[in-house]
C-alpha positions as CSV (number, residue, x, y, z in Angstrom):
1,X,24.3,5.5,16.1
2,X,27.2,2.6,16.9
3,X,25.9,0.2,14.0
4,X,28.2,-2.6,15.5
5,X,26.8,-3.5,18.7
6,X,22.9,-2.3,16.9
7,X,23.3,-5.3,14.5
8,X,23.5,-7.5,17.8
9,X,20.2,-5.9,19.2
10,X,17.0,-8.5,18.5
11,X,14.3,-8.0,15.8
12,X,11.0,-7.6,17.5
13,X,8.2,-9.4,15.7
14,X,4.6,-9.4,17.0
15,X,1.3,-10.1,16.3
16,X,-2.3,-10.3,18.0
17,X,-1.8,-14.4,19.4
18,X,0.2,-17.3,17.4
19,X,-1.0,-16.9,14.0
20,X,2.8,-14.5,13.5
21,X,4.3,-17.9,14.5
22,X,4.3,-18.5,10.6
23,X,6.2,-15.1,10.2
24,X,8.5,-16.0,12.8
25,X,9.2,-19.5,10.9
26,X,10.7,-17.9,7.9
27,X,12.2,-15.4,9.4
28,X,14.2,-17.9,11.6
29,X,15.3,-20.1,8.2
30,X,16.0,-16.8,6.6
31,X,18.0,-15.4,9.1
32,X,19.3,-18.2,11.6
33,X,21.7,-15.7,12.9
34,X,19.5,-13.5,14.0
35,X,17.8,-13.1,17.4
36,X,14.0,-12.5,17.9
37,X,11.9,-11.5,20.2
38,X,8.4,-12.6,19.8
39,X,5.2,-11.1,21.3
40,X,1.8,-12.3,21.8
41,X,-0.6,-9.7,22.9
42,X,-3.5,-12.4,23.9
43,X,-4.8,-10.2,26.5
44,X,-6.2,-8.0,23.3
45,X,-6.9,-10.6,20.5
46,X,-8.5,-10.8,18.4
47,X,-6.7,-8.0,16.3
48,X,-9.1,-8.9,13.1
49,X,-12.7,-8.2,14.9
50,X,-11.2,-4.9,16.7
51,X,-11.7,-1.8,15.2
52,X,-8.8,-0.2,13.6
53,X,-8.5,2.9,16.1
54,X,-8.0,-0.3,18.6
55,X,-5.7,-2.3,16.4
56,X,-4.3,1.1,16.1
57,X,-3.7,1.7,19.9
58,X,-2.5,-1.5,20.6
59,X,0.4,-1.5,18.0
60,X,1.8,1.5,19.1
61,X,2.0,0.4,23.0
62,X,3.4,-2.9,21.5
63,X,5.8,-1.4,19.5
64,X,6.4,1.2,22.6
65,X,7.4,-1.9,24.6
66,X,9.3,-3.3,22.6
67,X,11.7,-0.6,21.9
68,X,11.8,0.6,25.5
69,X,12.4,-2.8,27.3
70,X,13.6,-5.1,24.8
71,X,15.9,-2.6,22.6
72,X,14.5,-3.9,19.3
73,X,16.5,-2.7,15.7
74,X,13.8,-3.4,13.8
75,X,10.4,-4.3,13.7
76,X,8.2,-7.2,11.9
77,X,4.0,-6.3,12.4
78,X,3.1,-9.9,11.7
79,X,-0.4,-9.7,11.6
80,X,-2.6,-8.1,8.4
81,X,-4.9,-6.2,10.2
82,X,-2.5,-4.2,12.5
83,X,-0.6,-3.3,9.6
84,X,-3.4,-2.1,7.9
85,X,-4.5,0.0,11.1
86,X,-1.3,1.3,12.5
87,X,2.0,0.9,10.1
88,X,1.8,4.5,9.0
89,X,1.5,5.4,12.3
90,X,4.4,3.3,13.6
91,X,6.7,4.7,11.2
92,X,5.5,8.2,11.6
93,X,6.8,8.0,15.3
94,X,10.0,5.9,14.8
95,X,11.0,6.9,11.4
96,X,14.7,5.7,11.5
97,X,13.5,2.2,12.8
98,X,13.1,-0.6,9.8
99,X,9.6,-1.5,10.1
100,X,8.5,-4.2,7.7
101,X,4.8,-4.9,8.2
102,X,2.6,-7.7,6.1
103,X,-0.4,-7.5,3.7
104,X,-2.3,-10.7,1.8
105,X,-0.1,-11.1,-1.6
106,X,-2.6,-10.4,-3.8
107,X,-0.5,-9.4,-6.3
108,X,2.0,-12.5,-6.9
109,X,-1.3,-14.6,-6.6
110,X,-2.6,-12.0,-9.6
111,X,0.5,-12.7,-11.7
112,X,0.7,-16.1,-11.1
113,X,-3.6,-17.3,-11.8
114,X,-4.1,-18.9,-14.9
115,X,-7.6,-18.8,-14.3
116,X,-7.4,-15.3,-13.5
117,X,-9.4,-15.8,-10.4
118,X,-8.1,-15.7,-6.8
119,X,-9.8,-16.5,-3.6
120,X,-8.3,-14.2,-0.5
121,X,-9.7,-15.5,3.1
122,X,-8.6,-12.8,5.8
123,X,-10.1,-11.2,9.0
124,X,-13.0,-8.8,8.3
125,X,-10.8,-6.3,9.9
126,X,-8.1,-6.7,7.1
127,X,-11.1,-6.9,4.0
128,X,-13.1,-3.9,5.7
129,X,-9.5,-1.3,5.8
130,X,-8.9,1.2,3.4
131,X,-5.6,-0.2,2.8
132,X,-6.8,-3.4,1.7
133,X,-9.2,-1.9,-0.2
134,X,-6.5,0.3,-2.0
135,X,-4.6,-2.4,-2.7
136,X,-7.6,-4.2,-4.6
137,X,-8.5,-1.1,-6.3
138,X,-4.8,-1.2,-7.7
139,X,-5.0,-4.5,-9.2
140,X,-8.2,-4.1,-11.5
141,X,-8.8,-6.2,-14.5
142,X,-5.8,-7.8,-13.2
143,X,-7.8,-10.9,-12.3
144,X,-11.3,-11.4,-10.1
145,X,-11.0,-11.6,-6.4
146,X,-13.5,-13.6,-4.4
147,X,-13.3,-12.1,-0.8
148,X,-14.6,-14.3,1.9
149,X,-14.1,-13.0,5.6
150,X,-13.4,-16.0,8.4
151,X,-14.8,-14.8,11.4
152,X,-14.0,-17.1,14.8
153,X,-11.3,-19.2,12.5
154,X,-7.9,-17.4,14.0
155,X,-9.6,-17.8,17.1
156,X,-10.3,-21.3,16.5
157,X,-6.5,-22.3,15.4
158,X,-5.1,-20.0,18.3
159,X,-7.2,-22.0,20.8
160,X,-5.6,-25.1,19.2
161,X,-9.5,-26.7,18.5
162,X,-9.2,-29.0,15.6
163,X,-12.8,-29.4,15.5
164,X,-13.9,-26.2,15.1
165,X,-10.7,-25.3,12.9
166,X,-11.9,-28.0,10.4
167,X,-15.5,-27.1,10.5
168,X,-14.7,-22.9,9.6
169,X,-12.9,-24.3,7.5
170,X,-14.7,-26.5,5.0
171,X,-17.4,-23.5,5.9
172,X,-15.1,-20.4,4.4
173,X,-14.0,-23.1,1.6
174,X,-17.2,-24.3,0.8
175,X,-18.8,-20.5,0.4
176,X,-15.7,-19.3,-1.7
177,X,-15.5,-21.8,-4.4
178,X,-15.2,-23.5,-6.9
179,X,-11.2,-24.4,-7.0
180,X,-9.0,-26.0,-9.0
181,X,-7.1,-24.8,-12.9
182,X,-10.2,-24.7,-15.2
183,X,-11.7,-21.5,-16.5
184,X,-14.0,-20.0,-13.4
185,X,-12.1,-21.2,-10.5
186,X,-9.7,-20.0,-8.1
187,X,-6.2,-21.7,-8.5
188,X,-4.9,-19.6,-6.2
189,X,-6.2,-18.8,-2.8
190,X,-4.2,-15.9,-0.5
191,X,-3.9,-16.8,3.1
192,X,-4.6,-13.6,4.3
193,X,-4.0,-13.6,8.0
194,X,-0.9,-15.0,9.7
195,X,-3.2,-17.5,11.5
196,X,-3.7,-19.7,8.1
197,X,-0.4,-21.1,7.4
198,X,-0.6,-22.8,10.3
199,X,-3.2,-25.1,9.0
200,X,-2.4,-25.1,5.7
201,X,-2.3,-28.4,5.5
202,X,-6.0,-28.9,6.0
203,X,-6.5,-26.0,3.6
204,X,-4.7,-27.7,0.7
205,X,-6.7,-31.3,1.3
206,X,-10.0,-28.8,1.1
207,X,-9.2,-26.9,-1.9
208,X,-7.4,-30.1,-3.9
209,X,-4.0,-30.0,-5.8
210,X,-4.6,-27.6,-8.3
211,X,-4.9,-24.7,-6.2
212,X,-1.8,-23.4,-4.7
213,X,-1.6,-21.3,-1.3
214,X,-0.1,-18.0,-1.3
215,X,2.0,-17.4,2.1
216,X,3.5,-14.0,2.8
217,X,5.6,-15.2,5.3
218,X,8.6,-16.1,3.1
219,X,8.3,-12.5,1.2
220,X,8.3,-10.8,4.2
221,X,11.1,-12.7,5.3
222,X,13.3,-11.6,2.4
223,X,12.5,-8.3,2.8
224,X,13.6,-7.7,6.5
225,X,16.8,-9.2,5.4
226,X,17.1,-6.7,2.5
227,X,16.4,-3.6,4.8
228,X,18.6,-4.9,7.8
229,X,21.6,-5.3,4.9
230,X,20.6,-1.7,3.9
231,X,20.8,0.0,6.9
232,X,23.8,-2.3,7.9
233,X,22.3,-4.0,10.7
234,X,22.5,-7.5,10.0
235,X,23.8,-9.6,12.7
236,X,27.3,-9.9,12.5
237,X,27.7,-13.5,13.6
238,X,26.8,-16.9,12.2
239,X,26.2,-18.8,15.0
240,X,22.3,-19.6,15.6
241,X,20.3,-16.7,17.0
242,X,17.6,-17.3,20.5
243,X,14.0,-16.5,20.4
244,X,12.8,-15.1,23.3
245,X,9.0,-15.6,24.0
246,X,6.3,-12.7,25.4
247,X,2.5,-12.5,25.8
248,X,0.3,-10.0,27.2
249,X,-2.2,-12.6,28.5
250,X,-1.8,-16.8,29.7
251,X,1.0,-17.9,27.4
252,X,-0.5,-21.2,27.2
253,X,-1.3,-21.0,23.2
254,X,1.8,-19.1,22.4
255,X,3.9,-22.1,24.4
256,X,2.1,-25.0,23.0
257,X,2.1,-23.4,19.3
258,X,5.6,-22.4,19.3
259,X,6.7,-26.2,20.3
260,X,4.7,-27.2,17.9
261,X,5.4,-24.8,14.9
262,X,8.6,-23.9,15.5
263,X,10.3,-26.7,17.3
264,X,10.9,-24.7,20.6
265,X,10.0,-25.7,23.9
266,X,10.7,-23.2,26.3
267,X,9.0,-20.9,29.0
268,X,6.8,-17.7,27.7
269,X,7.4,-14.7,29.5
270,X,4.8,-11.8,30.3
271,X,4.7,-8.6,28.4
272,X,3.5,-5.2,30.5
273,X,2.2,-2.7,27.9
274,X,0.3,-0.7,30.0
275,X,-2.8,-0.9,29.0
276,X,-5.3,1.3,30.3
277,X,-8.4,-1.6,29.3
């Protein structure tokens, strides 16, 4: 392989709707050089009330397209539950691609509790996989996890409805407390699902000071730069990087979100993965 012009070839970042937006934040501060090529597959969310033979499916034909029609060097699964459902199958069929997937950072939230308790909110998809659950079983007596699935929340922030974002919200909050640093409560609360960064604000007014959020979107960011520089594909330039836009369905949400989140206004293009649904 000619690394030189492969270092110019975009990362390819994707995730069920807008919620890998957050991903695709920190991975534009972390690497500003870099260009990106975002995907949406609306037409099949949500990823976290799919099974994970769908999840599954879906990955792969993402990943499929992304490689074939985009030319993609690497590859950022910005979503929780497709990583859980397909990662080991996506690097058992591209194993000299750099695939850096996502899961809730339970165990920084571990090492950092005082309280030694930490709320995770996720997608019952991502709660319910065996590679969730492995990661949990790894972390015993570490500290207590209170596990509270959101069901209809990432729908709720990728349809851009305040109201109902707010209600499931106070609702998840108000069913997995108490918060705050005294002995009992969480003080720290894992955002696990892409989806939730994007309202953290309205998380953090909910939950009060003393609870901090725990993000993965600036780990994972650090560690596609340490396996680009490892396999010497880092972008060679240092002039600002383009991020081009895809969905698999009405690229509405992905349009609005992206202006919103990320500052870029700019048209969404449509994504063919061949589907057979």
């Amino acid at each position: 392989m000619n690394s030189a012009p492969r270092s110019r070839a975009p990362i390819g970042v994707f995730d069920s709707g807008v919620g890998g937006l957050s991903v695709l934040r920190a991975l534009r501060a972390q690497l500003p050089q870099e260009d990106f090529v975002y995907l949406s597959d609306a037409a099949h969310a949500p990823y976290g009330e799919r099974s994970e033979e769908y999840v599954g499916g879906r990955a792969l034909r993402v990943a499929d397209f992304l490689l074939d029609q985009q030319g993609v060097k690497a590859l950022v699964v910005a979503c929780n539950t497709a990583t859980a459902a397909a990662v080991q199958a996506l690097r058992a069929r591209w194993p000299a691609l750099p695939i850096i997937g996502i899961e809730p950072a339970l165990k920084p939230a571990a090492a950092a509790s005082q309280t030694r308790v930490v709320g995770v909110m996720a997608t019952r998809g991502t709660l319910e996989s065996g590679k969730f659950k492995a990661l949990l079983e790894g972390l015993e007596g570490q500290a207590r996890f209170a596990l509270q699935p959101c069901d209809g929340l990432a729908a709720a922030i990728e349809e851009g409805d305040a109201d109902a974002t707010l209600k499931l919200c106070k609702k998840y909050i108000g069913q997995l407390g108490p918060f705050g640093g005294s002995t009992g409560r969480i003080d720290q609360l894992v955002l696990g699902c892409t989806h939730y960064p994007l309202v953290g604000d309205v998380l953090q007014t909910l939950v009060g000071p003393d609870t901090a959020l725990v993000d993965p979107g600036g780990p994972v960011s650090l560690q596609t730069r340490r396996v680009l520089d490892q396999a010497g594909l880092l972008h060679p330039n240092g002039t600002p990087g383009t991020t081009l836009l895809l969905s698999t369905g009405a690229g509405d949400a992905l349009r609005h979100n992206a202006q919103r989140w990320l500052g870029l206004d700019q048209p969404v293009g449509t994504a063919r993965t061949d589907s057979p649904d």
